[in-house]
mmCIF file as Biopython writes it, N, C-alpha, C and O atoms, coordinates in Angstrom:
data_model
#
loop_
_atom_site.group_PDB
_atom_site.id
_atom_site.type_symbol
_atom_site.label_atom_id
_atom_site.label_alt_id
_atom_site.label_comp_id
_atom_site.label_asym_id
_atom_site.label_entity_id
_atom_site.label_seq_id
_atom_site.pdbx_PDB_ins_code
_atom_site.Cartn_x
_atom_site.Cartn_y
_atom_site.Cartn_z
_atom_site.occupancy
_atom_site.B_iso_or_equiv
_atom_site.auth_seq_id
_atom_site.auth_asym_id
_atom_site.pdbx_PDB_model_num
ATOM 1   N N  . UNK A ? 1  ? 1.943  19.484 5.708   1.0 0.0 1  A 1 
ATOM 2   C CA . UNK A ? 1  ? 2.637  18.214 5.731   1.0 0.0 1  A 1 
ATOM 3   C C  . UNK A ? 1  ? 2.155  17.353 4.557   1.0 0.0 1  A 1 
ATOM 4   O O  . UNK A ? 1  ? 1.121  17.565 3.924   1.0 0.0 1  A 1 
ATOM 5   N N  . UNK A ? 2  ? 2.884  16.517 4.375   1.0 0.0 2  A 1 
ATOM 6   C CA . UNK A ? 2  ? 2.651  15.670 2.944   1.0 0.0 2  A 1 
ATOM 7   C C  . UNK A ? 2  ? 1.484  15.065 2.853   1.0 0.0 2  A 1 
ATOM 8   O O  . UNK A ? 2  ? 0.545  15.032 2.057   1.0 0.0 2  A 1 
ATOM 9   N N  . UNK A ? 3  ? 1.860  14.456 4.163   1.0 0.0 3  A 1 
ATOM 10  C CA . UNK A ? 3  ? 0.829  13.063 4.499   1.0 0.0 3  A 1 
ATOM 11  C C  . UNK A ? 3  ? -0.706 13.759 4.843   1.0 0.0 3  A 1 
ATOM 12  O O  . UNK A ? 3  ? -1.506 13.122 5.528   1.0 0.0 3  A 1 
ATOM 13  N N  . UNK A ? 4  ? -0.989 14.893 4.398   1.0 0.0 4  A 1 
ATOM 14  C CA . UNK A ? 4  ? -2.202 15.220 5.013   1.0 0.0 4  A 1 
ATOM 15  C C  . UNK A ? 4  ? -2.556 15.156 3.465   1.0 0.0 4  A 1 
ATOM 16  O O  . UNK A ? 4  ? -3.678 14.687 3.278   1.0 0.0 4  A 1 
ATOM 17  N N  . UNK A ? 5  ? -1.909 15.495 2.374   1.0 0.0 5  A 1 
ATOM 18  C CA . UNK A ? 5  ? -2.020 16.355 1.122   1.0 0.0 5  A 1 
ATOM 19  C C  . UNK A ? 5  ? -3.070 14.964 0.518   1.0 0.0 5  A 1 
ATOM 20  O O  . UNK A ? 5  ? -3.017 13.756 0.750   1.0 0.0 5  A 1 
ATOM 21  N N  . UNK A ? 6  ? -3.769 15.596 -0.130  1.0 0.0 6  A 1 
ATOM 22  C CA . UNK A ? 6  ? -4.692 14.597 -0.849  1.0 0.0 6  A 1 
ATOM 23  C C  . UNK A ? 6  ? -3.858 13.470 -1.760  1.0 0.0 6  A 1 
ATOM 24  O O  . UNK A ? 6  ? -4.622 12.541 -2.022  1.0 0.0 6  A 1 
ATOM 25  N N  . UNK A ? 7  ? -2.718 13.297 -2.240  1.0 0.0 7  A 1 
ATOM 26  C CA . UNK A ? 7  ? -1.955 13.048 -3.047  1.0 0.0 7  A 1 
ATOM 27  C C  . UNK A ? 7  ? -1.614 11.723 -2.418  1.0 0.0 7  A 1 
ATOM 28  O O  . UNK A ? 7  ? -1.903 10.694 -3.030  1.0 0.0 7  A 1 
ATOM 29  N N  . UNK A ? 8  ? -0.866 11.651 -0.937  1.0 0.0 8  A 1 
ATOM 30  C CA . UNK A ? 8  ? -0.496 10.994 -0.171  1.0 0.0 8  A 1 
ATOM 31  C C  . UNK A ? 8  ? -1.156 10.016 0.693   1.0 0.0 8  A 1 
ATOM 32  O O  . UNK A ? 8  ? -1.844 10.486 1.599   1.0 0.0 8  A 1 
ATOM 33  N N  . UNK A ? 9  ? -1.076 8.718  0.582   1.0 0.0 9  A 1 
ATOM 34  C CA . UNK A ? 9  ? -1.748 8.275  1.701   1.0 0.0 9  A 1 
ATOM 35  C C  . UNK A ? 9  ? -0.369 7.683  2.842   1.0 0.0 9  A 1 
ATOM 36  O O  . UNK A ? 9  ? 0.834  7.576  2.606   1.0 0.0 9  A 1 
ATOM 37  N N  . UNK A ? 10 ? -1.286 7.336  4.310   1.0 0.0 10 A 1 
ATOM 38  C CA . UNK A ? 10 ? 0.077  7.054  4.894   1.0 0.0 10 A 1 
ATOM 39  C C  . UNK A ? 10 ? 1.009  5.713  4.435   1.0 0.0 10 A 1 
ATOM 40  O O  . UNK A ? 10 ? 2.222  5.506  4.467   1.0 0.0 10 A 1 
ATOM 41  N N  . UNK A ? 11 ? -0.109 4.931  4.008   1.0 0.0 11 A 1 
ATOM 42  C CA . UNK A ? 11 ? 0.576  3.586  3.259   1.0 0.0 11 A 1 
ATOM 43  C C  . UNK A ? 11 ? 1.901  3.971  1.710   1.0 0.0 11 A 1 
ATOM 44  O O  . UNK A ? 11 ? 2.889  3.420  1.226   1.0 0.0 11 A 1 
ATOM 45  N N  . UNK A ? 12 ? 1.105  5.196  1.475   1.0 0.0 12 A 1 
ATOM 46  C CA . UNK A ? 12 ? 2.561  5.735  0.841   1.0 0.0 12 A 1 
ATOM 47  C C  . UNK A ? 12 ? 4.282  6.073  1.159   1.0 0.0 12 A 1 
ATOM 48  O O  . UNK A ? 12 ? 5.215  5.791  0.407   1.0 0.0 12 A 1 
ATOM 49  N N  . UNK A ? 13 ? 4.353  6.682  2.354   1.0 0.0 13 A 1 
ATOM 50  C CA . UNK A ? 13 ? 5.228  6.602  3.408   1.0 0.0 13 A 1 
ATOM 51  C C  . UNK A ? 13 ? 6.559  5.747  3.864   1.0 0.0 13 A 1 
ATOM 52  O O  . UNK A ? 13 ? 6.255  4.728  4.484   1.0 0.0 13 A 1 
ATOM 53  N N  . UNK A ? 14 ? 7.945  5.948  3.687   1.0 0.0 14 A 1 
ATOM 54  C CA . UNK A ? 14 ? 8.699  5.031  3.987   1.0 0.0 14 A 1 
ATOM 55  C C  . UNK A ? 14 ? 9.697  5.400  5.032   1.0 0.0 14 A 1 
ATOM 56  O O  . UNK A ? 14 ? 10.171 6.528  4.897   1.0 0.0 14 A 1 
ATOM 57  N N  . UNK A ? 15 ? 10.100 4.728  5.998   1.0 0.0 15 A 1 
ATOM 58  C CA . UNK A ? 15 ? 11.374 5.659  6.915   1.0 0.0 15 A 1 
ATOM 59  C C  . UNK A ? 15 ? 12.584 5.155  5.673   1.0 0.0 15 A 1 
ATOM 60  O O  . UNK A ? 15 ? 12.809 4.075  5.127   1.0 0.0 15 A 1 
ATOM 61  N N  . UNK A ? 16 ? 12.918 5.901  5.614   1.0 0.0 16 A 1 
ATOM 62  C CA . UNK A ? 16 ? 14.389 5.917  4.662   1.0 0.0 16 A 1 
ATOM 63  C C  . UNK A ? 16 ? 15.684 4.738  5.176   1.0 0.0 16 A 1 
ATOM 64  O O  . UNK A ? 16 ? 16.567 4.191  4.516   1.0 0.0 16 A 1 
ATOM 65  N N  . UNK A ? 17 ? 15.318 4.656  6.666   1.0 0.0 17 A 1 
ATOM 66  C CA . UNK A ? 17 ? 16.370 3.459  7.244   1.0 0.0 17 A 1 
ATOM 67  C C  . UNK A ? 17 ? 15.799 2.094  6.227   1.0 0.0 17 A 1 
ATOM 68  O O  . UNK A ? 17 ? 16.520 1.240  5.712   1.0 0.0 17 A 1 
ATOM 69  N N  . UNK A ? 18 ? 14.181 2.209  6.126   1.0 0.0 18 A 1 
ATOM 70  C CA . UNK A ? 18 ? 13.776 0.907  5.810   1.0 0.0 18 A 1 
ATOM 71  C C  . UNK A ? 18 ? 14.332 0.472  3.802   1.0 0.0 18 A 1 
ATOM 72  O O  . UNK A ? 18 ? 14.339 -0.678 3.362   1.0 0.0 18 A 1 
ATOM 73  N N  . UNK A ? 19 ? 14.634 1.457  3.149   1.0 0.0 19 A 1 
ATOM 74  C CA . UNK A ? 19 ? 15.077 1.872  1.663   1.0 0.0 19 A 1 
ATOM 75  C C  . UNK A ? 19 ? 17.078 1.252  1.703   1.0 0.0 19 A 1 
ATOM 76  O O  . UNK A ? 19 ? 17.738 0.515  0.971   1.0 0.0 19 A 1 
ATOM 77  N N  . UNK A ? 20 ? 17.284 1.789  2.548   1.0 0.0 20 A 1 
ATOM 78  C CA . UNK A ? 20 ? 18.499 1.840  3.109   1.0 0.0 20 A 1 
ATOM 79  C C  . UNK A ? 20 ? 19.032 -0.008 3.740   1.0 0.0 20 A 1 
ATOM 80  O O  . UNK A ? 20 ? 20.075 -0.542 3.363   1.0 0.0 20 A 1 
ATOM 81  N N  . UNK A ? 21 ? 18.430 -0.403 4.325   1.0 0.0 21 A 1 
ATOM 82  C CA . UNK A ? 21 ? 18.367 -1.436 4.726   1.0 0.0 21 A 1 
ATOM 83  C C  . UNK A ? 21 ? 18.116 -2.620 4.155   1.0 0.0 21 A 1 
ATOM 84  O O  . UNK A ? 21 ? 18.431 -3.700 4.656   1.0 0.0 21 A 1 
ATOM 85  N N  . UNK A ? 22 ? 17.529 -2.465 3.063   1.0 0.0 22 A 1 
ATOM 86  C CA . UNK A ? 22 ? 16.690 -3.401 2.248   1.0 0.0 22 A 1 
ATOM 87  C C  . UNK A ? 22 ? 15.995 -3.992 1.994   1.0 0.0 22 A 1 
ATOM 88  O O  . UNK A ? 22 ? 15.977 -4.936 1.204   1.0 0.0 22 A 1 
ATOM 89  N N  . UNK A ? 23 ? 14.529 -3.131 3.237   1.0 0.0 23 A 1 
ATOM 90  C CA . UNK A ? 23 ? 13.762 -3.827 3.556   1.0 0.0 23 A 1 
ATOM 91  C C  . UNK A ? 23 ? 12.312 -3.274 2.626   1.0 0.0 23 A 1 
ATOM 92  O O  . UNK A ? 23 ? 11.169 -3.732 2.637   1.0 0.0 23 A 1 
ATOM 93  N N  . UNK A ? 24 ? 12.966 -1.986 1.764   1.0 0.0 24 A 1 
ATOM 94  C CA . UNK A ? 24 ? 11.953 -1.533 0.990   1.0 0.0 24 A 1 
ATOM 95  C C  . UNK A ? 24 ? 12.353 -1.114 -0.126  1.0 0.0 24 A 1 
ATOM 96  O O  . UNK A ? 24 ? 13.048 -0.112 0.036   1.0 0.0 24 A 1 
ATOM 97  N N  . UNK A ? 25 ? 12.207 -1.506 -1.561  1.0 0.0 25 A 1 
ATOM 98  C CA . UNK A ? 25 ? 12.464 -1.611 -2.718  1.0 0.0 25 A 1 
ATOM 99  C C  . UNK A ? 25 ? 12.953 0.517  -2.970  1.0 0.0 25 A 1 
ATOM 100 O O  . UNK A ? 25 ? 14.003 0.797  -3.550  1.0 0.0 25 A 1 
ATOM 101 N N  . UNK A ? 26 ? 12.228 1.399  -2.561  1.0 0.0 26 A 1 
ATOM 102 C CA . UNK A ? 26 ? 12.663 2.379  -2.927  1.0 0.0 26 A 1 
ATOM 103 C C  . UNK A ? 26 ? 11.477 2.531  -4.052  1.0 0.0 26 A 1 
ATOM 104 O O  . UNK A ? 26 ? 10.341 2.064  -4.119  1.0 0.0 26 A 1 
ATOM 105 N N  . UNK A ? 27 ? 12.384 3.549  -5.063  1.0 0.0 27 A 1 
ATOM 106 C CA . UNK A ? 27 ? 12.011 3.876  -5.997  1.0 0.0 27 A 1 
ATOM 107 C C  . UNK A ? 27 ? 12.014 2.891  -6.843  1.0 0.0 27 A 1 
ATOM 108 O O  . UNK A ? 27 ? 12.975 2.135  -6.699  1.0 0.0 27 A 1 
ATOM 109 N N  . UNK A ? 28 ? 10.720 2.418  -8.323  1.0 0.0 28 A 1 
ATOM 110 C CA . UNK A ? 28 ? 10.894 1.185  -8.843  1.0 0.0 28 A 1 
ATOM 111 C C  . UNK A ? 28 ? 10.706 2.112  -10.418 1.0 0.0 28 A 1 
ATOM 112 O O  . UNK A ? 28 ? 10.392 1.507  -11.442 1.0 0.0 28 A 1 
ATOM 113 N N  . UNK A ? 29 ? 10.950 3.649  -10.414 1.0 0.0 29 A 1 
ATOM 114 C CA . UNK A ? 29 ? 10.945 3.433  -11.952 1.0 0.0 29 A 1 
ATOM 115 C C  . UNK A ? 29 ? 10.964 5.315  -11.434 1.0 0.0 29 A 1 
ATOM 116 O O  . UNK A ? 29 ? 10.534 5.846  -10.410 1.0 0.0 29 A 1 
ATOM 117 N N  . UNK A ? 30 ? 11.643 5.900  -12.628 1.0 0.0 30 A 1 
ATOM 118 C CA . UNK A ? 30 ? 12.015 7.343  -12.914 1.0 0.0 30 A 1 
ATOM 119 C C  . UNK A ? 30 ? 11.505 8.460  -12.420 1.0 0.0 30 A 1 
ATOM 120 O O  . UNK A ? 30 ? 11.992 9.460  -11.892 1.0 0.0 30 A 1 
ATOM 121 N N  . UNK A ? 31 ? 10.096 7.997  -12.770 1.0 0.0 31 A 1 
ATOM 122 C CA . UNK A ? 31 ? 9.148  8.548  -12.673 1.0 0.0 31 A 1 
ATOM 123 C C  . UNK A ? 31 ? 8.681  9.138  -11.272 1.0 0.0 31 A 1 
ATOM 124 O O  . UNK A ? 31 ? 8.363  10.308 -11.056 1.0 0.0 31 A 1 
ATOM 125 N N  . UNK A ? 32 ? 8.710  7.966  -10.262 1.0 0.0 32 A 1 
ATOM 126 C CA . UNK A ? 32 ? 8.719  7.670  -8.852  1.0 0.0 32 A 1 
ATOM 127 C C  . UNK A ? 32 ? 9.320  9.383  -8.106  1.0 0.0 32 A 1 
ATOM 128 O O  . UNK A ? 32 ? 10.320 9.817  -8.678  1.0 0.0 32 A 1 
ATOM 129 N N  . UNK A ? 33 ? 9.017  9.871  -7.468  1.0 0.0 33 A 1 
ATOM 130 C CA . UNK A ? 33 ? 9.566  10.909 -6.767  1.0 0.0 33 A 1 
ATOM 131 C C  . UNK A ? 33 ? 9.917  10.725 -5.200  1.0 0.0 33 A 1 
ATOM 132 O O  . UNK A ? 33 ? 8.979  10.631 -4.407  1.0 0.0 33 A 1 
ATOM 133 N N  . UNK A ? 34 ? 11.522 10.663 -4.648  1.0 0.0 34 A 1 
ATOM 134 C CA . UNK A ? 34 ? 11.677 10.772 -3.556  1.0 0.0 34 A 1 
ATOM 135 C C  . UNK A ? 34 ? 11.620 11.336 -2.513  1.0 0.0 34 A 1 
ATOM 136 O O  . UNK A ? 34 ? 12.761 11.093 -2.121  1.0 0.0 34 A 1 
ATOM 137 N N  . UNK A ? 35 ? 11.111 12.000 -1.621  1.0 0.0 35 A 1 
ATOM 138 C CA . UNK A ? 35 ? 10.576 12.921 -0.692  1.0 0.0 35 A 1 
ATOM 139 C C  . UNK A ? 35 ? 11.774 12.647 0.486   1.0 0.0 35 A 1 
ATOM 140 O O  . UNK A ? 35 ? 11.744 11.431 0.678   1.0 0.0 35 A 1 
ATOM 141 N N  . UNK A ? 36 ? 12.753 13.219 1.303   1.0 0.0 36 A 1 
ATOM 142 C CA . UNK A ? 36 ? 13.406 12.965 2.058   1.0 0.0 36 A 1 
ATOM 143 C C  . UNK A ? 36 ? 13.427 14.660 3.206   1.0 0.0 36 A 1 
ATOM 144 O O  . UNK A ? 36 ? 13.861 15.799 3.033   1.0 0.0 36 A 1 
ATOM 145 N N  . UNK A ? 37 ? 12.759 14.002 4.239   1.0 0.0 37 A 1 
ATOM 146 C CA . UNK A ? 37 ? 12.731 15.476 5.104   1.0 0.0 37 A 1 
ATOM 147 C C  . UNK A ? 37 ? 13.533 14.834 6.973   1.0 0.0 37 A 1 
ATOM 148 O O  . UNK A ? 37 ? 13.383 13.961 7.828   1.0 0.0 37 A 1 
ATOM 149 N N  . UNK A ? 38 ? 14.197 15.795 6.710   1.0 0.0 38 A 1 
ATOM 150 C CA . UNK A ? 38 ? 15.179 15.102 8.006   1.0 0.0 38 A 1 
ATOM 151 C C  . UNK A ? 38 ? 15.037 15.545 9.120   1.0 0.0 38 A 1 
ATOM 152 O O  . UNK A ? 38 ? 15.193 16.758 9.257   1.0 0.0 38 A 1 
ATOM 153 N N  . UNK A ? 39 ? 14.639 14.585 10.490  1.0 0.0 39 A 1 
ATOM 154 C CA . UNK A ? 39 ? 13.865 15.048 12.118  1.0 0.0 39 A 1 
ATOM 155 C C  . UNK A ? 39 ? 15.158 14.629 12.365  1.0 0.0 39 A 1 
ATOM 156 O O  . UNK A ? 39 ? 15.599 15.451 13.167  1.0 0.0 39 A 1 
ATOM 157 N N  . UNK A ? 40 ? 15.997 13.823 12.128  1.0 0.0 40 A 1 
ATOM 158 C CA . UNK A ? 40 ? 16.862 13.424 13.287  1.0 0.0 40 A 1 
ATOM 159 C C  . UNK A ? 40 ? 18.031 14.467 13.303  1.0 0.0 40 A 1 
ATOM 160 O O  . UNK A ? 40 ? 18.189 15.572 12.784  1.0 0.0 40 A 1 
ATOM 161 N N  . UNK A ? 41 ? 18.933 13.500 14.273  1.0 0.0 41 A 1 
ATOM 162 C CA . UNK A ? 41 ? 20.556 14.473 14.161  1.0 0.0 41 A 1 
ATOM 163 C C  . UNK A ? 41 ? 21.119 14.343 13.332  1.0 0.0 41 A 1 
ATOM 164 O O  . UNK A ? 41 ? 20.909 13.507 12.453  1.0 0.0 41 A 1 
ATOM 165 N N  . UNK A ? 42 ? 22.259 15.369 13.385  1.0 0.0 42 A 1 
ATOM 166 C CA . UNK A ? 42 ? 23.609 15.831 12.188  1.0 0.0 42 A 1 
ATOM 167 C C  . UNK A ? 42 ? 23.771 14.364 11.776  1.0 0.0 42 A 1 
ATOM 168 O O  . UNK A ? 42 ? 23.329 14.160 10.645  1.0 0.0 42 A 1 
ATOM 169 N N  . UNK A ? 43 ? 24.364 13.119 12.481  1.0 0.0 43 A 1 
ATOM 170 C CA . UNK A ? 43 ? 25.132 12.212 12.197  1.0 0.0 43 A 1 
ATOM 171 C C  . UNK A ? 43 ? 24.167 11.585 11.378  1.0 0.0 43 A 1 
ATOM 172 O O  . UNK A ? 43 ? 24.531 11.393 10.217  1.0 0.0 43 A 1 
ATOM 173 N N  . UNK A ? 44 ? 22.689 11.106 11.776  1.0 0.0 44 A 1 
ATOM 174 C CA . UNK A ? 44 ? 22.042 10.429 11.111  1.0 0.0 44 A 1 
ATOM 175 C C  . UNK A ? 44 ? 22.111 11.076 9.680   1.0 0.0 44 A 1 
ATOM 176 O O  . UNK A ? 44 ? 22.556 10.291 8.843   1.0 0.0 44 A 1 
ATOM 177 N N  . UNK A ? 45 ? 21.747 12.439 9.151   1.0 0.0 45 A 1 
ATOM 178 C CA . UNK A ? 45 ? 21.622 12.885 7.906   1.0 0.0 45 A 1 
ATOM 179 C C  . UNK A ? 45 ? 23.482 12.175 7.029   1.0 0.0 45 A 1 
ATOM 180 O O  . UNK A ? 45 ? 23.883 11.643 5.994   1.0 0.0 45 A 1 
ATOM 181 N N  . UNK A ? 46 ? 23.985 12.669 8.321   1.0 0.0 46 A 1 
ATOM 182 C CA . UNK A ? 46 ? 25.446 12.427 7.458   1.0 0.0 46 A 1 
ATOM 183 C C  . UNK A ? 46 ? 25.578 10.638 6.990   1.0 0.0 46 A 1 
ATOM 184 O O  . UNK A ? 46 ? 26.287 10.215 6.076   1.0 0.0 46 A 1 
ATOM 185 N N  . UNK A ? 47 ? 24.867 9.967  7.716   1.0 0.0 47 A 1 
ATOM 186 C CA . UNK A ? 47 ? 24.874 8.553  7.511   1.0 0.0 47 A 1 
ATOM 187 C C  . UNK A ? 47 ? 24.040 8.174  6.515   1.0 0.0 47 A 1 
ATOM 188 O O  . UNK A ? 47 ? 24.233 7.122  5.905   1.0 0.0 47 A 1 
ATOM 189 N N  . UNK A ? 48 ? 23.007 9.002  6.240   1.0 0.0 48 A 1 
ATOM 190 C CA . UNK A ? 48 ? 21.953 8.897  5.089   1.0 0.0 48 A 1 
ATOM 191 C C  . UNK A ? 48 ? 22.599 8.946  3.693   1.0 0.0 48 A 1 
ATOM 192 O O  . UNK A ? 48 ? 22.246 8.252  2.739   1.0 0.0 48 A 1 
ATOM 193 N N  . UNK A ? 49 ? 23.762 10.011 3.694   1.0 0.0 49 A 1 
ATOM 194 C CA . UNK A ? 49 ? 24.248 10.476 2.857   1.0 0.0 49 A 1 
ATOM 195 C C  . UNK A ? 49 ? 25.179 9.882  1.724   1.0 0.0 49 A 1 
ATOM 196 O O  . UNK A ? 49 ? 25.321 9.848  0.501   1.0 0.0 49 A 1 
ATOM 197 N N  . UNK A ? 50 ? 26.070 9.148  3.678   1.0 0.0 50 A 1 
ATOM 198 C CA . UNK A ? 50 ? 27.150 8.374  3.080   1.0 0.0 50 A 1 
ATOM 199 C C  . UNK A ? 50 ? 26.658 6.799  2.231   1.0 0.0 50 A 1 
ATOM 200 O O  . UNK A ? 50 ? 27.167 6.095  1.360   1.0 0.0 50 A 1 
ATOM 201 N N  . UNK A ? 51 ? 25.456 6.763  3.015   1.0 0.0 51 A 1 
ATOM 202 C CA . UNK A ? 51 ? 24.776 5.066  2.269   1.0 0.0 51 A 1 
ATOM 203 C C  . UNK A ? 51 ? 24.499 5.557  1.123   1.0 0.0 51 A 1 
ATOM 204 O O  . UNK A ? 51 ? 24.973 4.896  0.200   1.0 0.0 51 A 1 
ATOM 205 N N  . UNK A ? 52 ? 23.869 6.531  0.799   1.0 0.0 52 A 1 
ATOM 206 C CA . UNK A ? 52 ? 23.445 7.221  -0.311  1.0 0.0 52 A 1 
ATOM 207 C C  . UNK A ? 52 ? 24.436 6.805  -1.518  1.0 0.0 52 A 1 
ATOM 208 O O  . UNK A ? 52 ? 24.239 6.122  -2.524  1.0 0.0 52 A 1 
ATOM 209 N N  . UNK A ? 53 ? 25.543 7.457  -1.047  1.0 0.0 53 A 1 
ATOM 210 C CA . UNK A ? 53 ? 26.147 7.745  -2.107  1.0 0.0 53 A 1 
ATOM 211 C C  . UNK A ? 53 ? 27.136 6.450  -2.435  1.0 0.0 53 A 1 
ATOM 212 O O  . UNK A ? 53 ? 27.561 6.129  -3.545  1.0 0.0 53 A 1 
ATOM 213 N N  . UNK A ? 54 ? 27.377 5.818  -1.205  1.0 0.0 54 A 1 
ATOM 214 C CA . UNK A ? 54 ? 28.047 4.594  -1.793  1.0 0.0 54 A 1 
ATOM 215 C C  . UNK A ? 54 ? 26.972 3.544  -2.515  1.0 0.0 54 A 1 
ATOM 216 O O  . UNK A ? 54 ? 27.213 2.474  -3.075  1.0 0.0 54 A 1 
ATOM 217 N N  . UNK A ? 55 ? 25.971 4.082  -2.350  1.0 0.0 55 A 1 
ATOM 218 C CA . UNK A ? 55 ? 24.694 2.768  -3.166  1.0 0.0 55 A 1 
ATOM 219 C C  . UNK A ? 55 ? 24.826 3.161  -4.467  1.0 0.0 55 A 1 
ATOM 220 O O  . UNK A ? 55 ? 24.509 2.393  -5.375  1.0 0.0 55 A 1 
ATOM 221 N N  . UNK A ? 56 ? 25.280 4.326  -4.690  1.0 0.0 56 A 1 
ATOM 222 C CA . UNK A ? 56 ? 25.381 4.718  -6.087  1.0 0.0 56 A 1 
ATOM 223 C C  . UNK A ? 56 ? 26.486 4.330  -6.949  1.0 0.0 56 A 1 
ATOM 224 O O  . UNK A ? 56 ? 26.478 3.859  -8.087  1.0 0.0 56 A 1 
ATOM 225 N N  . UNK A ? 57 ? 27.383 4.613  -6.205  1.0 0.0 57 A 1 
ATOM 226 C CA . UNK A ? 57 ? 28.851 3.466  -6.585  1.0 0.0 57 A 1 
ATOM 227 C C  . UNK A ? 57 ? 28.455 1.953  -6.641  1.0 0.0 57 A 1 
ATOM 228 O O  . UNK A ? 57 ? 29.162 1.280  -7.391  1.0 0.0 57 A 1 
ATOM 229 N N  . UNK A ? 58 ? 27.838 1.550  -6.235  1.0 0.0 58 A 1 
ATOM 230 C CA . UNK A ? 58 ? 27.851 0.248  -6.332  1.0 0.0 58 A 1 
ATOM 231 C C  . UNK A ? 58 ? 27.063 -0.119 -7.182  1.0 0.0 58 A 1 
ATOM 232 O O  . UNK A ? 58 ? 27.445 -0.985 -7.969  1.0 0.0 58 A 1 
ATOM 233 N N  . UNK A ? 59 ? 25.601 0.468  -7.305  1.0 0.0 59 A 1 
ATOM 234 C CA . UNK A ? 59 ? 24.867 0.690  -8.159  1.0 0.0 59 A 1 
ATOM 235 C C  . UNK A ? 59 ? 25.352 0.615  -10.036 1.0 0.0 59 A 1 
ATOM 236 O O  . UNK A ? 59 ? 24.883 -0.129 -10.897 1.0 0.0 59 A 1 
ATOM 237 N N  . UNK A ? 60 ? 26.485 1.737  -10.181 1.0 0.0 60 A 1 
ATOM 238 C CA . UNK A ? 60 ? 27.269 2.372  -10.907 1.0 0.0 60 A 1 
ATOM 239 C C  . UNK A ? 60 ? 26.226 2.978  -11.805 1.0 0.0 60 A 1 
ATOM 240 O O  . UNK A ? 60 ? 26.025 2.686  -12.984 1.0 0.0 60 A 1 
ATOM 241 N N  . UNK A ? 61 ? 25.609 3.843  -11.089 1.0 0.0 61 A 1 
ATOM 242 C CA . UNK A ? 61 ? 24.945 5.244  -11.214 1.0 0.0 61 A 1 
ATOM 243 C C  . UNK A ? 61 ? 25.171 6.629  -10.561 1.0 0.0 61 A 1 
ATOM 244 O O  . UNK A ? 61 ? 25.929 6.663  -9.591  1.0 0.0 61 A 1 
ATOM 245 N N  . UNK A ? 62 ? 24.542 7.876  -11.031 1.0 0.0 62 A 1 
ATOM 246 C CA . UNK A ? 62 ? 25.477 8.547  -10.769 1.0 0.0 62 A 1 
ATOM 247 C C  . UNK A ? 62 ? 25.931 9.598  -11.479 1.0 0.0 62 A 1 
ATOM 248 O O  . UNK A ? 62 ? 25.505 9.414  -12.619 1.0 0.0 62 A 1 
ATOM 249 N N  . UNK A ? 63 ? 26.672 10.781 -11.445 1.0 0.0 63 A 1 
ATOM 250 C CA . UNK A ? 63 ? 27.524 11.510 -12.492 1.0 0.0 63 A 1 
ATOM 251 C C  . UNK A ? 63 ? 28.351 12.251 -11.314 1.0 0.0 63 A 1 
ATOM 252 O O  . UNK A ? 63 ? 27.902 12.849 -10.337 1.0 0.0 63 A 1 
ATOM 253 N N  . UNK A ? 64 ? 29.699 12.032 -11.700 1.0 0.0 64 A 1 
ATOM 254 C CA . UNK A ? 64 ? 31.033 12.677 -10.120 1.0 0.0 64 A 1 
ATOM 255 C C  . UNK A ? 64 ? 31.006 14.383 -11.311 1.0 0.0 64 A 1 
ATOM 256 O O  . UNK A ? 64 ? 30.989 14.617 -12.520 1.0 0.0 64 A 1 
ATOM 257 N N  . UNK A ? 65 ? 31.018 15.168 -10.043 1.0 0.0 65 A 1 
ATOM 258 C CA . UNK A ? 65 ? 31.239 16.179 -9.928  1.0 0.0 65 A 1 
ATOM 259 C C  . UNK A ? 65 ? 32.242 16.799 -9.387  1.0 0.0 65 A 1 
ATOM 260 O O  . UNK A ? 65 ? 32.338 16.827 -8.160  1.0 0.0 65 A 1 
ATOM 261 N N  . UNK A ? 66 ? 33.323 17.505 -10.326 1.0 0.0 66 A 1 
ATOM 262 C CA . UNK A ? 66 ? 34.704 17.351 -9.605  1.0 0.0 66 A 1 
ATOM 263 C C  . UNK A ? 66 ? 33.753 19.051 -8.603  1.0 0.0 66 A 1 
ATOM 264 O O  . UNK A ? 66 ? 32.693 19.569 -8.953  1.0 0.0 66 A 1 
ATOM 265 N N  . UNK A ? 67 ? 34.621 19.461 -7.428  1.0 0.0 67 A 1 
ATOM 266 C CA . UNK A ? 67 ? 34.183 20.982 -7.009  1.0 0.0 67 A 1 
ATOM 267 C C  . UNK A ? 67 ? 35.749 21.830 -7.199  1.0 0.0 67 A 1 
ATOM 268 O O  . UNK A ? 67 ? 35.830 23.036 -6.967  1.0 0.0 67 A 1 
#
């Protein structure tokens, strides 16, 4: 687990609702690496996803990938 890894402390740690919400800045520079490991249900990941990606639109960051 991460949080055991010498690298990590738990004050490192964010629930992703709290990134999402706006109650935690996220990532503050490139460099920064996001760690996202998913306990909950289908819907929650799918809700992660959809904030995700509309933050990026709004953001206007990004690169669309036609499939």
């Amino acid at each position: 687990m991460a949080a055991r890894s010498s690298r990590l402390a738990a004050g490192d740690l964010v629930a992703i609702g709290e990134v999402v919400r706006g109650r935690h800045p996220g990532r503050s520079s490139d460099d920064e690496i996001l760690l996202f490991h998913s306990m909950g249900l289908g819907i929650q990941d799918a809700w992660a996803a959809w904030a995700a990606y509309h933050g990026t639109l709004e953001s206007g960051i990004g690169t669309t990938v036609a499939f």
